[in-house]
N, C-alpha and C positions, 0 to 999 in steps of 0.2 A: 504493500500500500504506500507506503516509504517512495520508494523507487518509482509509483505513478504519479505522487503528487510531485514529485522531484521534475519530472520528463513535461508535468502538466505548467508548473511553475517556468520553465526555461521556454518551452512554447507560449505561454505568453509572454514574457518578456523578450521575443524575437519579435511576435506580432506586433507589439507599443513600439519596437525598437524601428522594425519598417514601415511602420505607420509614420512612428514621427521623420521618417527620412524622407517619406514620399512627400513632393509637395503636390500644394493643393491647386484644384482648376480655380480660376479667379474667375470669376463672368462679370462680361463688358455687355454691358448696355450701350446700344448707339443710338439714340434720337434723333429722328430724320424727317419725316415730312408725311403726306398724303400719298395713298394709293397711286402708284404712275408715274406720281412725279420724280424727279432728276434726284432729288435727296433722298426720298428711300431708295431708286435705285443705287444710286452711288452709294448708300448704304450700307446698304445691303452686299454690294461686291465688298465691299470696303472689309465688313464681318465675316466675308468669305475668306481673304488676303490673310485676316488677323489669326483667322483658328489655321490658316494650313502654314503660318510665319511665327508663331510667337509662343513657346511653351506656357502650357500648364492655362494657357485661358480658354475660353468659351465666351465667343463674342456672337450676338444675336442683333441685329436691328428692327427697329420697333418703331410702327405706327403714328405720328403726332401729329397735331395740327400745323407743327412745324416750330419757325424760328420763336415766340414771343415765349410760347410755350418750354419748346428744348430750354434757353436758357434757367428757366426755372427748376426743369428736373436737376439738371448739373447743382445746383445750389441748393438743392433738397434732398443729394446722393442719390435721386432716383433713377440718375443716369449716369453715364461715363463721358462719353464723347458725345459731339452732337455738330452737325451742323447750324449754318444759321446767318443771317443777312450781318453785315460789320455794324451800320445802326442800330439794328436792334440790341446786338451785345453792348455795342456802347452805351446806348441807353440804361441796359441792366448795370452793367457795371460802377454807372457814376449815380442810379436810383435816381432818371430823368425819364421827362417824356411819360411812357405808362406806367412805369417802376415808381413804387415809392419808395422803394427801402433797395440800397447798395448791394448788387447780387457779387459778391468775392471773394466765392468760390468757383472764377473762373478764370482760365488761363488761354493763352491761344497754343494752336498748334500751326496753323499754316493759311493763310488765306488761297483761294483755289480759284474762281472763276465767275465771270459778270450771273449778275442775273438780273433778267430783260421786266422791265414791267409790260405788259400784253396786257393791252385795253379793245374788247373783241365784242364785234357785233355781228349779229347777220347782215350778208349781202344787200339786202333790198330793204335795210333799216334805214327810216329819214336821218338817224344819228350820223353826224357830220363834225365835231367836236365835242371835248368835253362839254362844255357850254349847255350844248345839246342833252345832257344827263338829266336837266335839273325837270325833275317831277317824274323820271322816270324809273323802273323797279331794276336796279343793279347790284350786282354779285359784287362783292366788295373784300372776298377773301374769307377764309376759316378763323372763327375766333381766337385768338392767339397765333395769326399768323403775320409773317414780315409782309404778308399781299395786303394784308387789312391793313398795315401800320403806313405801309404804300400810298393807298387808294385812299387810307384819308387826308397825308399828307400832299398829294398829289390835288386834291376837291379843292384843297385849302389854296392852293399857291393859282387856283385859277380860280376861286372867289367864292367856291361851293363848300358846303358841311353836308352831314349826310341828312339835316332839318330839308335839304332841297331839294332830297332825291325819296326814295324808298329804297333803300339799304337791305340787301340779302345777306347773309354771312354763311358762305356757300363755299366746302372743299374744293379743289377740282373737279372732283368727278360730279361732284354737284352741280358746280358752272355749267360743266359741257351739256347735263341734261338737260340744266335748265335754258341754255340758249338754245340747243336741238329742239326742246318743246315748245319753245316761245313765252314759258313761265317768268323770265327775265328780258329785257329789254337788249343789256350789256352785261358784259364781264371782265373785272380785272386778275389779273393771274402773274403773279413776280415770279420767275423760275429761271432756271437754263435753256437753253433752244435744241432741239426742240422739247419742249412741250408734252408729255403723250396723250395728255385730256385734249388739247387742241389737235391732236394729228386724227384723234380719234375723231373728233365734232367737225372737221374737213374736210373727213372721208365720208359724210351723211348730209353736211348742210355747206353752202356756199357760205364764207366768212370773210369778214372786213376787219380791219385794224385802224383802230382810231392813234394816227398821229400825237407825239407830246414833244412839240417843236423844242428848236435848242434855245430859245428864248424866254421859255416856259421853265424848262431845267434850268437855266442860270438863277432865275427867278427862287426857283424850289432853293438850290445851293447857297442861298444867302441865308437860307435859318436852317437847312438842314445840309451839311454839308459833303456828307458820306455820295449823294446821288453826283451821275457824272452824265451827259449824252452820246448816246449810243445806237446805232440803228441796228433793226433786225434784219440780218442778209436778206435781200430776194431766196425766192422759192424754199425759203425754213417751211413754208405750210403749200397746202395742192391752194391751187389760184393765188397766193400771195408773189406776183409776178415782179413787184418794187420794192427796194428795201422800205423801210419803214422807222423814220428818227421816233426814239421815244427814249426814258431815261433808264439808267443802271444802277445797282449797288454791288460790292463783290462778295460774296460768298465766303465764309468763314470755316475752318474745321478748329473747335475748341474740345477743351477737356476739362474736369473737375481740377481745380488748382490743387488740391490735396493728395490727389494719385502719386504713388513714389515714380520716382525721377527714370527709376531701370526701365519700371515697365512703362511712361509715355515714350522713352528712347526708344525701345523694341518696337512701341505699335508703331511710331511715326516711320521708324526704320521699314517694317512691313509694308506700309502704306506708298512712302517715296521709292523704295528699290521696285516696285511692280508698277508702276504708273502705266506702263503699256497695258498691263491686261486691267487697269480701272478704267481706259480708258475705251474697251474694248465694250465694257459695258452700258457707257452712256457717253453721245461726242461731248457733252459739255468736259468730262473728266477729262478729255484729249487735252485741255486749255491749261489743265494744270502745270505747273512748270515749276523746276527749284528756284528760276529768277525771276518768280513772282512772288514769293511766300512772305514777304512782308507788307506787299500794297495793299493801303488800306485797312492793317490789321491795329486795332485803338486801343487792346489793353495786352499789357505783359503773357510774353511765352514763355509757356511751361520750361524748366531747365531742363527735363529729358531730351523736349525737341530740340532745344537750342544747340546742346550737346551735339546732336547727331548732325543738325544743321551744319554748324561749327566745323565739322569732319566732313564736312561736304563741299567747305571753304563758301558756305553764307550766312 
């Protein structure tokens, strides 16, 4: 009996001994954006890179209304990474704008690529200008999203509140039906190009693009000054045959300021050495580039990135 509990004693003390040697899966949260759109997909590849790059984690991306939102899980630990519009972080960060309270628990990792504000009507809509919105029922973005934070300051800088219009607060995918059905008037949509709610509602209904001249942008850029003018190439959509000037913001990839320094080295490491097959997933990720990783990025980058960056001579 001696001799069993001897053999029983040393097997478990092998098992506690390899348990505590084994380390553990970490899971990442990536907060990303709407069904279709460029952010969950980039996302999503993004958590694909991480689990076959980075020991011991398990990285998933996750559903959100998008940027106004992401920023808050990051600062509630409900997430890890996230994307997200550079305004709207700045905003979190300094507790302006929608924020009232200083979100700082957030750090940058990399800024990545324009994202278009798309202001979209049907073809044979009398809408001819923003102007043209006022009394009409428009899509204005998903609550908590950078389109809304957009589309209001965009009403603002050409003399309109949403008191002018009938304000929808409408996903993407909700835009597309509801301009497909005719339940909305207009829709605005801030994303990378293309689009997939837009590729899908172009392949059903003839669509129009309402212009936001560079005169209007300069306008916006005096109180809010993250947006820049930018047009949409020709043929980004079926019939969209002329480019189309309207304004930008760029695209952010952050992380929880509190993650250890190894593992944002690792993920950023994972994410920048594969950039061909992110980009393989959605063309906006093509735009990303190492010599752009600091345009337009407003609050401090994490010292893992900076690290790897730094060894990357940026």
């Amino acid at each position: 009996m001696k001799k069993v509990l001897l053999v029983l004693s040393v097997l478990a003390l092998v098992t506690i001994g390899f348990t505590a040697c084994t380390p553990r899966t970490q899971f990442i949260t990536i907060a990303t954006g709407g069904t279709g759109g460029p952010y969950n997909i980039i996302g999503s590849a993004m958590a694909t890179l991480l689990n076959a790059n980075v020991r011991n984690i398990q990285a998933t991306a996750t559903v959100t209304p998008a940027s106004v939102v992401n920023v808050g899980l990051l600062q509630e630990k409900k997430a890890d990474i996230a994307l997200a519009m550079n305004d709207v972080v700045y905003y979190a960060f300094s507790g302006t704008e929608m924020f009232t309270a200083k979100h700082t628990n957030l750090a940058g990792i990399a800024a990545l690529y324009p994202n278009f504000v798309q202001l979209v009507v049907r073809a044979e809509s009398p809408i001819q200008s923003i102007a043209d919105l006022r009394g009409r029922r428009v899509g204005v973005g998903a609550p908590g999203s950078g389109t809304e934070v957009n589309a209001r300051q965009i009403l603002q800088a050409h003399g309109l509140t949403y008191a002018d219009l009938r304000a929808d607060f409408l996903s993407y995918a909700e835009s597309e039906v509801g301009l497909r059905d005719g339940t909305v008037d207009a829709v605005f949509l801030t994303s990378g190009l293309p689009n997939a709610a837009l590729i899908a509602l172009a392949t059903t209904r003839d669509v129009r693009f309402i212009p936001i001249g560079a005169d209007k942008v300069a306008t916006l850029t005096q109180q809010f000054p993250f947006y820049f003018p930018i047009e949409i190439p020709a043929n980004t959509y079926r019939g969209q045959t002329a480019p189309i000037p309207t304004a930008a913001v760029i695209n952010l990839l952050i992380v929880r300021r509190d993650l250890p320094d190894t593992l944002v080295y690792n993920m950023t490491k994972a994410i920048f050495d594969n950039l061909e097959t992110l980009g393989n997933a959605h063309a906006s990720a093509r735009l990303i580039s190492l010599d752009r990783i600091r345009n337009g990025m407003p609050i401090p980058v994490h010292p893992g990135a900076e690290r790897f960056f730094r060894e990357k001579g940026k």
